[in-house]
C-alpha angles and dihedrals in degrees: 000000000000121000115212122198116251124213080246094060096050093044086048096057095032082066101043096049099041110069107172088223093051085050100043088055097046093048084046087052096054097022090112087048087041097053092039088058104049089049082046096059088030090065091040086060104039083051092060093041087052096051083040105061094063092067099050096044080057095064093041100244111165142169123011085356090067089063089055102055093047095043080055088049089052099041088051098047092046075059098051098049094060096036132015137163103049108354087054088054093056090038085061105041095054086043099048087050092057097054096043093042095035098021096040085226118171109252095224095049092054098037079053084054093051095047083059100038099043115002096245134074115220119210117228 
């Protein structure tokens, strides 16, 4: 027979595994890698969106649309960056075909985004 975890039984060991105080001093001992990384993947965003913004300025996207090109840029870059060469192409394929058939993007906005992003450009 089968045991399913009730909403009683995950409250019970959240409690009892997370002590504030065990937390608090874990957080304390990795706070300085913690805070590297974040300002590492911070600079690595900020990069794309940077090289990002040019091509979208060029085909005159402007306002919310904006918003929809860039959050593209940075799911295909979280891809990339586990896992790049051929998994990244299909990533992006699959990715690039949601946001022209859902999003309504324009494909040669977005195949310009994965040139910059990735250095290929995926057909869908």
């Amino acid at each position: 027979m089968t045991l399913y975890r009730t909403g009683q039984w995950r409250f019970a060991k959240y409690s009892a595994k997370y002590d504030p105080t065990t937390i608090g001093t874990r957080f304390a001992q990795v706070k300085d890698v913690a805070l590297a990384r974040a300002q590492e993947g911070m600079l690595l965003y900020a990069s794309v969106q940077d090289l990002v913004r040019p091509i979208l300025d060029k085909y005159g996207v402007t306002g919310t649309d904006r918003a929809k090109y860039i959050g593209f840029a940075n799911k295909l870059l979280a891809h990339v960056l586990r896992a790049p060469a051929e998994s990244g192409a299909k990533y992006a394929s699959g990715l690039k075909s949601f946001y022209v058939t859902a999003l309504g993007a324009d494909p040669a906005v977005i195949d310009e985004i994965i040139q910059v992003v990735a250095g290929w450009v995926a057909p869908y």
